[in-house]
N, C-alpha and C positions, 0 to 999 in steps of 0.2 A: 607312536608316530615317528615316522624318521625325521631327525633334522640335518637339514642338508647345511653345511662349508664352504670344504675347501671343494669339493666340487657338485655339477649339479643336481638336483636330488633323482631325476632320470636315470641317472649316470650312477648314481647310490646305489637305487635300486636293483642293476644287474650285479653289482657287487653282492646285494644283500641276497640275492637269488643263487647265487656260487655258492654263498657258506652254506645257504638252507639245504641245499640237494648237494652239497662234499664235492662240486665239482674238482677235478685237477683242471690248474689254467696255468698259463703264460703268460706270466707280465714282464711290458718292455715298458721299461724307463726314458724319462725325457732323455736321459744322459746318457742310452745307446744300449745300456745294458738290460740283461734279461735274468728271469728266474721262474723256475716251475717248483709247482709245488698243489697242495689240496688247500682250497680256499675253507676256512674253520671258522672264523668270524670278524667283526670287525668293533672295533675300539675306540675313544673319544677321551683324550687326556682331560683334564681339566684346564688346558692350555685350551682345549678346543680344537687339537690337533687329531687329525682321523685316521687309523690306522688300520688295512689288511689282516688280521691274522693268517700265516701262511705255513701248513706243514709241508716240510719239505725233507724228514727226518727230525728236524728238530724246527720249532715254532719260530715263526722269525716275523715282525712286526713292519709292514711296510706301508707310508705315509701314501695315504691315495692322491694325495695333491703331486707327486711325482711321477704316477702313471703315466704311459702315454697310450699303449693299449692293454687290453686283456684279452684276451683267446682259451674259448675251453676246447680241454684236451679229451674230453668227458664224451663220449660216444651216445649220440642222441642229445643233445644238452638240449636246452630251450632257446638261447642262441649260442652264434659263433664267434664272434668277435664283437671289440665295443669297445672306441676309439675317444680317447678324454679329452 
């Protein structure tokens, strides 16, 4: 079962749907900034903190509570964008 945080478990969900199917997405940050990459999975510190995995050449772990959107790059996806 997912457990939903920092954001809400709807909102998990199309996350957890990108890693499952390797979408490439687009994530824009609250703070303006962007980064693409293939969504791989995602992570839960023991802080409780929830993290993106994101290939981009190299694995880079991005907090989902920063997001402000995601957009797949992925031709055909299941959806298209998904706004936090």
């Amino acid at each position: 079962m997912t457990q939903c945080n920092a954001i809400s478990c709807e909102l998990h969900d199309y996350i957890e749907i990108a890693c499952m199917y390797g979408y490439r997405v687009k994530l824009e940050f609250k703070d303006g900034h962007s980064l693409e990459g293939k969504a791989v999975d995602v992570m839960t510190t023991a802080e409780k903190r929830e993290f993106l995995v994101l290939d981009n050449g190299q694995k880079q772990q991005v907090e989902l509570n920063q997001l402000a959107r995601m957009t797949t790059l992925t031709p055909n996806a299941s959806f298209k964008e998904v706004t936090f």
